[in-house]
N, C-alpha and C positions, 0 to 999 in steps of 0.2 A: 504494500500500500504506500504511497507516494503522498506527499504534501498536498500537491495538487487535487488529491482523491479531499483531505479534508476542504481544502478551500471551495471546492464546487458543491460539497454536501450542503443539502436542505433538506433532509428527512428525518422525519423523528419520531418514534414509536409512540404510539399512547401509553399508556402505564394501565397494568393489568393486575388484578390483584394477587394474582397468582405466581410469584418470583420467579419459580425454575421455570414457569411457561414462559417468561416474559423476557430471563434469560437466555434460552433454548432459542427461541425466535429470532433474536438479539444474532447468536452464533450462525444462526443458518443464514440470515443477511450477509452478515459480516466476510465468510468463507473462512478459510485461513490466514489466520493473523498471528503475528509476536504479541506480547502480553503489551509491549509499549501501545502496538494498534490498536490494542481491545480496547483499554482506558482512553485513548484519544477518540477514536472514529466512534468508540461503546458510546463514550460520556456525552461526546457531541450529538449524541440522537435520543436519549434519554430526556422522558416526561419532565421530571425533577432533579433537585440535586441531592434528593436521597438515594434518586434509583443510579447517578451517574455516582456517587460516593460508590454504591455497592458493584458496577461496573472494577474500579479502579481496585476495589477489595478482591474481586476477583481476579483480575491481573495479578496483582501482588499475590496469589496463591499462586498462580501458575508459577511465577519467578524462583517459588522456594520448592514447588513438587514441578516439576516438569513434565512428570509421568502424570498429571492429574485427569481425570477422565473430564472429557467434553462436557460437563454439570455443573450446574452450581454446588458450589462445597464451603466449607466455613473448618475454620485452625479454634480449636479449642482449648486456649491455655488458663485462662482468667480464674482463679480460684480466690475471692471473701476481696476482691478489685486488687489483687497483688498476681504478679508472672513472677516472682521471686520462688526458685525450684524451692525453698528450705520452706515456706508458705504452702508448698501444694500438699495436698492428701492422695490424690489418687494415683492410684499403685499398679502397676504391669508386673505380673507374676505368669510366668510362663503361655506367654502371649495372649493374659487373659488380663481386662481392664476394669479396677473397680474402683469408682469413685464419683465426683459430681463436679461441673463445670459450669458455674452460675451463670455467665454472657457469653452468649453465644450467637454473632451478627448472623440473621436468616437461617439460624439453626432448624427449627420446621419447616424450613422451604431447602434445606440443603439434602444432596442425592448421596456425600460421602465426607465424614468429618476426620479430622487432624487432629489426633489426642496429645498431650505434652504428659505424661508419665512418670512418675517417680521409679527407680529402675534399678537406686543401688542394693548392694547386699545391708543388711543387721552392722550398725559399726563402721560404716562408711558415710563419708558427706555427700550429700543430698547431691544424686545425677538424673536429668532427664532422658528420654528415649522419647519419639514420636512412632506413633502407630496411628493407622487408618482402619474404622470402623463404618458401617453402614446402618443408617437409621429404619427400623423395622426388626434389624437382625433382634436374636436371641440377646438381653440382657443389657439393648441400647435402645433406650426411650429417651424424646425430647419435648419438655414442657415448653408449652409455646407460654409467654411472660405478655402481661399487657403494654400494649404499647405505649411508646414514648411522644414527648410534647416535639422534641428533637425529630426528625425524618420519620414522623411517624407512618410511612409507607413502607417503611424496611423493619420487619418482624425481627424478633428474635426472642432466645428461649435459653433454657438451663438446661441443661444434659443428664441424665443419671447410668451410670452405667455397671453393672453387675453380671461380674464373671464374665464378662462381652468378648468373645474371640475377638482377635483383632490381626492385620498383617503390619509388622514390623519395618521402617525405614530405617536405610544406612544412616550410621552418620550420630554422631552427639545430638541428643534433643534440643538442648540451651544453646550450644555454640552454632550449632548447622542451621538450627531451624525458629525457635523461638526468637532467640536478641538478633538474628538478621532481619528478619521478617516486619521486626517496629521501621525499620531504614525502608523495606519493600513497601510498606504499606504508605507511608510518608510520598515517599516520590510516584507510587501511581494513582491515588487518591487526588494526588495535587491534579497531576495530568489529568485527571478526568472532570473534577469540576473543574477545571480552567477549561477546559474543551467546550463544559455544559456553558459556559459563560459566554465562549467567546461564539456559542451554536445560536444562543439567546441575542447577542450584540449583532451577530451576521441577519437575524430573523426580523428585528427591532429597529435597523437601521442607526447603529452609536457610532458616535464620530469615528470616523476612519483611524483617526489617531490612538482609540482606548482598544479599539479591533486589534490594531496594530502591537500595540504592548502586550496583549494577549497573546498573539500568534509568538511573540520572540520569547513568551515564559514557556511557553508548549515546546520552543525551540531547544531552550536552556535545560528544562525537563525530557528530552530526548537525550542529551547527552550526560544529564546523571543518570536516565536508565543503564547505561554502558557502564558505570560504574559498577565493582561490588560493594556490596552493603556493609563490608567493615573495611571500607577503604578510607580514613582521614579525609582525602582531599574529597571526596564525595561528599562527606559528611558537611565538610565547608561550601561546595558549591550549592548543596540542596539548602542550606543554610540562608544562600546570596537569594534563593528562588524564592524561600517563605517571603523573604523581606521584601522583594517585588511583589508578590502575591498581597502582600499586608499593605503595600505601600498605593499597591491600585483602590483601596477601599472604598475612596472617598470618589472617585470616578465610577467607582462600577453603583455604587448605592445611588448614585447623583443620575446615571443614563438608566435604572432600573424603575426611579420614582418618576422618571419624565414619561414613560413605558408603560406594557400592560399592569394592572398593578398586582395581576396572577403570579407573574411571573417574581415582583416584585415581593412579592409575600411569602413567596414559597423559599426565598433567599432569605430573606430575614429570619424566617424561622429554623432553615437549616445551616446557615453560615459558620455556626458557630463551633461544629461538630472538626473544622479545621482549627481551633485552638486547645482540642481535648488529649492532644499528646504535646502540648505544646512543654511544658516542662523536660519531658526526657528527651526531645530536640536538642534545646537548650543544651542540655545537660551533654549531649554526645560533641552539640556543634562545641562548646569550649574545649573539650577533651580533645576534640582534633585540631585545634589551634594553640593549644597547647602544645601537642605533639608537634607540630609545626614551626 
């Protein structure tokens, strides 16, 4: 898919209640993409910017499973609002998974979830493992949770799982898969609502100018997709992206209120959902300029 491909775009799905159908449909437009193309070309056709956040969520899964099956899926680490392994309860004991996973983004609408595991022996400090379990199977059930004032068009639910077979991924659960994944999720999230923005300015007619600074963050966010996710200078440049991204506020709420004001409401009440990792940003962007 080609630059060109997003600049001529003017299509945009309705929004269906139904996630994995709205997903599914979403894929078989789309054909064959890199995770970068799903969050750009996804986000820019997307009703909302809950459903282009969950777009860009799903990219950022592909980036850490690559094997991921063509579905909607959801990474299940969050146990009592902490990912710290020495916090989690639930235990992988001979590929069987027992425990509970209180957030879980589209967990009832997800076709195959990402477990984070507690994995070590009696006596040892706290190691994660990731395993893939299927919703329906034996001993995994998902509580769909009432929804939120935030995107509340994107469900989500608790997990319970008992004795749950599950199949085993290579790889450190924490190092490989968990703390890369806050980096994955940042830079294709970004991508996709800036795409849903700049789908909405191309639809709305905003000064060629605010279009324009849009297109070169989608630019800039192309090339920290190339980055890896525990790369320093990544962490720095996705860093330079938020602050553009933060820095357009006052332009993009200014061309949004002059606009449909559907459009403009549906931003207001999701916008905010980009300052909820903002902290451990922070935290990674100093560490890498420090290390610098």
């Amino acid at each position: 898919m080609t630059w060109s491909t997003l600049l001529e775009c003017r299509e945009r799905l309705p929004a269906v209640a139904d996630l994995a159908e709205g997903f599914a449909t979403l894929l078989q437009q789309l054909g064959s993409v890199t995770p970068f193309e799903l969050a750009v070309a996804g986000g820019r056709r997307m009703a909302t910017p809950g459903l282009a956040f969950l777009v860009g969520y799903q990219a950022a899964l592909r980036m850490l499973w690559p094997s991921a099956p063509p579905s909607l899926g959801a990474l299940c680490a969050t146990e009592q609002r902490s990912l710290r392994p020495a916090n989690m309860q639930t235990r992988l004991t001979d590929l069987r998974l027992t425990g509970q996973k209180d957030f879980v983004t589209a967990g009832d609408a997800a076709d195959w979830l990402l477990i984070a595991a507690r994995s070590e022996q009696p006596g040892e400090s706290p190691r994660l493992s990731l395993a893939v379990v299927y919703p329906g199977e034996p001993g995994v059930r998902v509580e769909k949770l009432p929804a939120l004032p935030l995107m509340p068009d994107i469900s989500h639910g608790r997990l319970h799982l008992d004795d749950a077979l599950c199949e085993l991924l290579a790889g450190d659960g924490w190092d490989a898969y968990v703390k890369p994944f806050r980096t994955l999720e940042d830079v294709y999230v970004l991508s996709a609502m800036t795409a849903w923005l700049y789908g909405v300015g191309q639809d709305s007619g905003w000064p060629q100018p605010l279009q324009l600074r849009l297109l070169a963050l989608l630019a800039g966010c192309a090339e920290v997709s190339r980055q890896p996710p525990n790369n320093p200078a990544g962490h720095v440049l996705l860093g330079g992206l938020f602050a553009q991204f933060d820095g357009l506020k006052t332009e993009v709420d200014q061309a949004l209120r002059n606009g449909d004001p559907e459009w403009a409401a549906m931003w207001q009440r999701d916008q905010s959902v980009m300052q909820l990792a903002a902290g451990a940003r922070a935290k990674r962007l100093a560490k890498a300029l420090a290390v610098d």
